[in-house]
N, C-alpha and C positions, 0 to 999 in steps of 0.2 A: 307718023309715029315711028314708022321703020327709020326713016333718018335721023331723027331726034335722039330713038336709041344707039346707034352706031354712032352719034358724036358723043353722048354721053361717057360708054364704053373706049372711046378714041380717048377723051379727056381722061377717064379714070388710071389707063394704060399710062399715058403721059404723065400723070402727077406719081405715077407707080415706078419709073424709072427715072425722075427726076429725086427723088425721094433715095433712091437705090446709090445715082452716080451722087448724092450732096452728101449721104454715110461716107462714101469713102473716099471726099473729098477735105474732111475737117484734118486742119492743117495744126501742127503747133509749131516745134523748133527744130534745126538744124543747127551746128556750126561749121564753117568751110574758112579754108585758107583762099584768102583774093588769088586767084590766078588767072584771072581775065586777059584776055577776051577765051581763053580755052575753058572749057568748064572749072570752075571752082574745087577744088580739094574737099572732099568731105573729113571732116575731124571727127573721129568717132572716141568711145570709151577710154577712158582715163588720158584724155585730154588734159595736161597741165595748163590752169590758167594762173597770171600772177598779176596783182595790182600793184601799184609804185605809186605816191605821189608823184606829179610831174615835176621835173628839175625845177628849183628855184620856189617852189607852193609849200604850201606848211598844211595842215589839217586843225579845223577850229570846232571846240566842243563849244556852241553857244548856249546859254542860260535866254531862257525866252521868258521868263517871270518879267513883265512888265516892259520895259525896253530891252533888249536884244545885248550881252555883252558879253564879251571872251571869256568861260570860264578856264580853259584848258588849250592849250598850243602844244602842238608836236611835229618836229621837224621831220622823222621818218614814219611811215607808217605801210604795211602790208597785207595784205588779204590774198590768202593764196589757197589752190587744193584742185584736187579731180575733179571730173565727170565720173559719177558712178552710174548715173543715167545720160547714155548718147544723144536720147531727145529723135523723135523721128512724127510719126502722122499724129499720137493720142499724146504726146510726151514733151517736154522740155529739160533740156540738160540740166543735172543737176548734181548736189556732191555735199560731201563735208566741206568745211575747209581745214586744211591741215595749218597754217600759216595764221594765226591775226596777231598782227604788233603793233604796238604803241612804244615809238621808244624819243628820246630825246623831248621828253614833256616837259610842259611846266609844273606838272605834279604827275607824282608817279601814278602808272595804272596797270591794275592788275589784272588779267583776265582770268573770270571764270569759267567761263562755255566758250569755243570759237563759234561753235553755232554753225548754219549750214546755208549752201544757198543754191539758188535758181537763176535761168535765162531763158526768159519768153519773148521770141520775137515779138517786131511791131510791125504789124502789115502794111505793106507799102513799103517798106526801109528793108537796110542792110542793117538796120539797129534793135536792140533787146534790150526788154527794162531788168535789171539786174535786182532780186530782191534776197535778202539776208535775211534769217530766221532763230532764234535762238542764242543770238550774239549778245555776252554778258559779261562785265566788267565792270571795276570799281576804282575810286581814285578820292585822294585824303581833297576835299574844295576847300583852301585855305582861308577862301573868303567869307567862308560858314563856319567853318572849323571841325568840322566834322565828314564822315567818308560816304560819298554817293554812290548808288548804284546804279548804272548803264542798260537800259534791254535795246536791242535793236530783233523787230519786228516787223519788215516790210520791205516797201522799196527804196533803194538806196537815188534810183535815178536811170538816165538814158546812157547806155552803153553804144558812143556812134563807133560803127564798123568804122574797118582799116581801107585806107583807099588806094593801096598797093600794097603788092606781094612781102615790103618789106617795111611797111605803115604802119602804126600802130592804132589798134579802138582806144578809146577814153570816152571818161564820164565827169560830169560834172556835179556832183554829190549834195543836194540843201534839204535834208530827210530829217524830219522830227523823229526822236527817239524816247521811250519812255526813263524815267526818272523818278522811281517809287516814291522815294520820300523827301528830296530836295525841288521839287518841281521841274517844268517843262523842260527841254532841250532838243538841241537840233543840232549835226552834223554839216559841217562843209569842209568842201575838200575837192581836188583836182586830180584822177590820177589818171595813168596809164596804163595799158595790159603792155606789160613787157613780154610777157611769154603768152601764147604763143604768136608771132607778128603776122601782120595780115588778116586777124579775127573780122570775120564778119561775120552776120545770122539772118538765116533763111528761113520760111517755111517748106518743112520736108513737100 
């Protein structure tokens, strides 16, 4: 019995500091500039990021009502803003964004909200899924005739890290979006973080 309760008491210790080190081990986001093989740069608060289309890509508002077809083409396009949040062990970077453009469309669009967004690493990677929130705009659908309205709510897509100091992350964007009263829609699009080079994301 005396041994049985000393292992008991051994086990209870053990799941007592396993318990203690896995609190302060929950991890979220970081952002670092590549500087490998010396440790990484930490990026901390008001961090400028900037998205680009990549050279030569266009940005497609698709209509998903039935088959899948272009409703909306735009040759430029930008999402840009801070970190108001640095992101460390309970947190993930996060910010307004001061920047979203739609320019050179096939129908004009107007934004109402830029809306705000987040970067949650993916464990295992130098990658984070980047998610938009609040993001609202509208545009005359000439093939309806009448003016739709834009939500984006979620994830946009994988943000793969930079793989040098002067590399750039990108994403490749195919995100349903909602569409009150004209029906279904989805996003795609190709861009680049121009600013700041080198992005990648860690867990703190």
């Amino acid at each position: 019995m005396n041994y049985l309760r000393k292992s008991g008491l051994g086990a209870m210790l053990l799941l007592a500091i396993m318990s203690v080190l896995g609190a302060g081990s929950a991890a979220a986001t970081e952002l670092y500039k590549y500087t490998t093989p010396n440790p990484n740069d930490t990026l901390g608060l008001a961090t400028e990021l900037q998205l680009t289309l990549k050279p030569g890509t266009r940005l497609f508002l698709e209509d998903t009502w039935g088959s899948p077809f272009i409703a909306v083409t735009c040759e430029e396009t930008e999402l840009a803003g801070k970190t108001e949040t640095a992101g460390g062990e309970t947190t993930h970077p996060s910010g307004a964004l001061s920047t979203t453009k739609f320019s050179s469309c096939t129908d004009s669009i107007i934004i109402e909200t830029k809306g705000k967004f987040e970067l949650q690493h993916i464990a295992g990677t130098t990658n984070a899924t980047l998610i938009v929130n609040g993001l609202k705009f509208k545009y005359l659908e000439t093939f309806l005739g009448f003016t739709c309205q834009v939500i984006v709510n979620g994830a946009l897509g994988t943000l793969k890290g930079a793989t040098s100091s002067t590399g750039y992350a990108t994403i490749e964007v195919l995100a349903n979006v909602e569409r009150p009263v004209c029906g279904p829609m989805r996003i795609k699009a190709s861009f680049t973080v121009a600013k700041p080079t080198g992005l990648i994301f860690e867990a703190k």
